[in-house]
Every structure is written in structure tokens, then in C-alpha cells.
N, C-alpha and C positions, 0 to 999 in steps of 0.2 A: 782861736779862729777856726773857724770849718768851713765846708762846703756847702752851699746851695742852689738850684737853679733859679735864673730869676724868672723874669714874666714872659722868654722868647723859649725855654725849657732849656738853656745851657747854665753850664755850672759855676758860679761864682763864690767870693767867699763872703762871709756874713758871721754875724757872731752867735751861737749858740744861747738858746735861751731855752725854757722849760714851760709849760702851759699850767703843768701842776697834774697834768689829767692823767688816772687811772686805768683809761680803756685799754683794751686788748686790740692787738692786732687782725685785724678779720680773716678769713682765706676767702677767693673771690679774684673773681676781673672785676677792674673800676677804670670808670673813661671819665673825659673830662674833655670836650672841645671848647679850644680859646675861638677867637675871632680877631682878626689881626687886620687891617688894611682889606677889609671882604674876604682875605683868605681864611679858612676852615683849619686850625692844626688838631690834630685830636692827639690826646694824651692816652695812654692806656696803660694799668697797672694789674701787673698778677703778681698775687702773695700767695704763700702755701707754704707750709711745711719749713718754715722759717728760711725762705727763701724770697726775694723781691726782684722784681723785672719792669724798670719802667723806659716805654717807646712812646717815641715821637714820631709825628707823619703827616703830610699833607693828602687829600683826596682830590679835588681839583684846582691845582694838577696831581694826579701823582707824583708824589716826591717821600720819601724816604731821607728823617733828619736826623735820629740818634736813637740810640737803646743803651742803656745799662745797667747791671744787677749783679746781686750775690748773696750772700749769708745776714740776713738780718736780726737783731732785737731789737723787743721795747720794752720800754722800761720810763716811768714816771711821766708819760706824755710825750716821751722824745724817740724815735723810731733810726736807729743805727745801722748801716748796711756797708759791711765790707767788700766793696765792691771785687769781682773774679773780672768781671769784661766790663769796658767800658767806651762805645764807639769813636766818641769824642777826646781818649785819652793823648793823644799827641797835639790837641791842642789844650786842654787844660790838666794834665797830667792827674786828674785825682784819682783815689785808690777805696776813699770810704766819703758817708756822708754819715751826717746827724740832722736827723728833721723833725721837731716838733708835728704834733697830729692829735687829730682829735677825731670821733666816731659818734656821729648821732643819727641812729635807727640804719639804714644802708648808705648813710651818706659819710663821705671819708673824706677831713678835709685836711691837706699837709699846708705847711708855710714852707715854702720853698721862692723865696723872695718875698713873695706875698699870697695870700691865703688862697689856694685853688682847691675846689670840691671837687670831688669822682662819687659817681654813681653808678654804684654794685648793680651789674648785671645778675640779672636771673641765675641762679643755679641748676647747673646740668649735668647728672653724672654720666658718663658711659666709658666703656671700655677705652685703653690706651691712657683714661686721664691718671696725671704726676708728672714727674722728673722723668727722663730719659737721656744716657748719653751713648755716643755712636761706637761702638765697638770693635764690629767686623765687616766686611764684605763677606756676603753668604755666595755659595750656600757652607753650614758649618761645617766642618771637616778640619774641627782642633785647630784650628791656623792662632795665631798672636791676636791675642786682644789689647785694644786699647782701653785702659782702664780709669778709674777716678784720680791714680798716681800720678799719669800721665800729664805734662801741663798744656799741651795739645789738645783743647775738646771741642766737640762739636752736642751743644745742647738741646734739648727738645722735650717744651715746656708744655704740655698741654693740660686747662682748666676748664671747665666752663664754656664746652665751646669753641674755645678760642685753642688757637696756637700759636707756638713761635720757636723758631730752631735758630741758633744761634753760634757761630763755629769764634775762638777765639784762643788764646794762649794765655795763663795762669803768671806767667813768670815777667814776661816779657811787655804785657797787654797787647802784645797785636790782633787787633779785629781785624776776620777776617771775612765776615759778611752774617747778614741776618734776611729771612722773613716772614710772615707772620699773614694769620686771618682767622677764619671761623674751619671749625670743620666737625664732622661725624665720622663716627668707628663704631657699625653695627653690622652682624653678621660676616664677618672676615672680610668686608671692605672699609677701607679709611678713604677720607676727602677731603682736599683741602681746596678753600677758594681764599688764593691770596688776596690782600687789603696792602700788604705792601712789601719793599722786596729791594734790599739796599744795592745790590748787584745790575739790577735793571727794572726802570721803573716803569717799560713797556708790560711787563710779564704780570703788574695788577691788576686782578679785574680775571685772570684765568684760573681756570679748577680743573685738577688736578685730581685723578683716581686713581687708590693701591690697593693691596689682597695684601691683607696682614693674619698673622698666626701667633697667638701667644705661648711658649714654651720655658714653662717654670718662670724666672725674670727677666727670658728676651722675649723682645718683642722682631720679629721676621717679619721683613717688609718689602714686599716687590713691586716692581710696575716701570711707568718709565719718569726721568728725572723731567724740569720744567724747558732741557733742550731737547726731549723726548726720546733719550736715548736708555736703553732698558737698564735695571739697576734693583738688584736684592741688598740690602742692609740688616744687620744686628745688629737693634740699639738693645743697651743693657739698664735695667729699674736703677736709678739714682737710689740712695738708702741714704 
């Protein structure tokens, strides 16, 4: 038996099957909006670097329903992901999934209950894009960092455009908040214009300006946080 989400995006169990299919897993943001009783939930998926992240969320209203991800393979049609975080873990305690999938042209479609398509957003490289995790309060002056050993982290995924930071615990799974949107990093300024924001769902819909500087693989980040209070950070290149 394994895990799946069904047709609402939470996790239930189902029994493991195989499609047969050989494709590869893509790197990409892929969206997928249900329609549910009039309401809008949009699905959004970032893979990279064998790595998977899938959020849930409504837009009207804003609401913020669940995120989770981790270390992925595939392998014969069927898509594995050990999950590190998982929002919803204290109500369906899962740790990993197995999802059948298939790929034709930008179209990605998983069975997870039953068969939902995502469609691969446009690609966009620019500065800051990969893995990042949170390491110090600057400015640097040798203090303790917090590192990948650490089961304490705070992530920040950005592909395509898109982003999403993600704070949670390795050991224990306690989430302890996400949010996510579109954003630009050109010329030593970064931007984000939240889409959603599990903490408070007043604060979607506002954009957000920093002065970032890249050194070796931190990335130095300043400005003020989303209660507008001033704030430097080192995140350090995930590997």
C-alpha cells in the first residue's frame, strides 16, 4: 500500500501500480487548476534537480491548503519522493509517496487518486534560480551557520519565475510555515509578489523588494520582512 492524494489534493492510501512508461522526469513549474463547487484550487509543481515540491491554494479567497516535498526518483513510469516536509503531516502522518506519471510534449500528468495534468510553464533563467537554504543573519562576521546537517531548515526554492520558501524540521516534520509566488532577480534587486502565504492570508496579493548580492554560494539578502521590519539574511546554494 502507499500513498496518494485524492481529487481534494490530500493524501490517502491506494495501491501502487506502474504505467510501464519510460519518460524522464522534466525540471519546470507545472500548474494544474481543479474546479471544485465554483471554487478555483490551483495545484503547482516544481521539480529540479531531483528534487519535488507540490502546493495547494486557493485565490478567491485566498487560502493557503498544503505543501509538500523532498528527494525524488523515477523510474519505470512511477515517480518516488521521500518526503523532508510535509504540511499536512499531523493529520495523515506520511513520509514518502509513489505516483505513477506520464509526459507528453509539456504536458505532465500524475495519478494521484485520479489522473490530473500540469502544464509546464514557460522557462526562465535568471539569477538566484535553484535550491537555497537559510544559514545566517548577516551581516557575515564568522558567526555559526546553519547547515544541511541541521534538521531545522528553512528552504527557498526558486525556478521559473516562481518561488517558494518553506521553514520545517527533518526529524520531527513540524511545519512551520510556507509562501510562495512569481518573482525577478536582475541587477542586485530581487522581487517577490506573493500568490500565497500559510501564515496570513491577508499578505497575498503584496510585493515585496530586496537588494541581493551574490558571494561565491551565498546568496546576501537585505530589505525589509512582509511585517516590514528591516532584515539581512545568508542563504547558502543547496548541492
Amino acid at each position: 500500500m502507499h500513498y496518494f492524494f485524492n481529487k481534494w489534493g490530500y493524501l490517502v492510501l491506494g495501491i501502487l501500480f506502474s504505467w510501464g512508461s519510460h519518460a524522464q522526469m522534466p525540471t519546470g513549474v507545472f500548474s494544474h487548476i481543479q474546479e471544485n463547487q465554483g471554487n478555483s484550487i490551483h495545484h503547482e509543481l516544481k521539480i529540479k534537480g531531483g528534487y519535488f515540491v507540490h502546493s495547494v491554494y486557493g485565490k478567491s479567497p485566498a487560502r493557503f491548503i498544503k505543501t509538500l516535498g523532498g528527494f525524488c526518483t523515477a523510474k519505470d513510469g512511477v515517480l518516488a519522493v521521500q518526503l523532508e516536509f510535509n504540511s499536512n503531516h499531523g493529520n495523515d502522518g506520511v513520509t514518502e509517496l509513489h505516483i505513477p506519471y506520464s509526459l507528453e510534449n509539456d504536458m505532465l500528468t500524475l495519478d494521484i487518486g485520479s489522473k490530473m495534468s500540469f502544464a509546464r510553464s514557460e522557462s526562465e533563467t535568471q539569477d538566484l534560480d535553484g535550491q537555497w537554504l537559510f544559514a545566517t543573519r548577516g551581516p557575515d562576521q564568522g558567526q555559526e551557520r546553519r547547515g544541511d546537517e541541521n534538521p531545522r531548515k528553512t528552504l527557498k526554492f526558486l525556478i521559473d519565475g516562481h518561488f517558494q520558501w518553506i521553514a520545517y524540521h527533518t526529524e520531527n516534520f513540524k511545519f512551520s510555515g510556507t509562501g510562495g509566488g512569481n518573482f525577478t532577480s536582475t541587477d542586485g534587486v530581487y522581487t517577490e509578489n506573493i500568490t500565497y502565504f500559510s501564515r496570513d492570508n491577508s499578505r497575498v496579493g503584496a510585493t515585496l523588494r530586496f537588494n541581493y548580492e551574490l558571494k561565491g554560494d551565498d546568496w546576501h539578502h537585505k530589505g525589509k520582512n512582509s511585517k516590514g521590519e528591516p532584515m539581512y539574511e545568508i542563504w547558502a546554494k543547496r548541492k
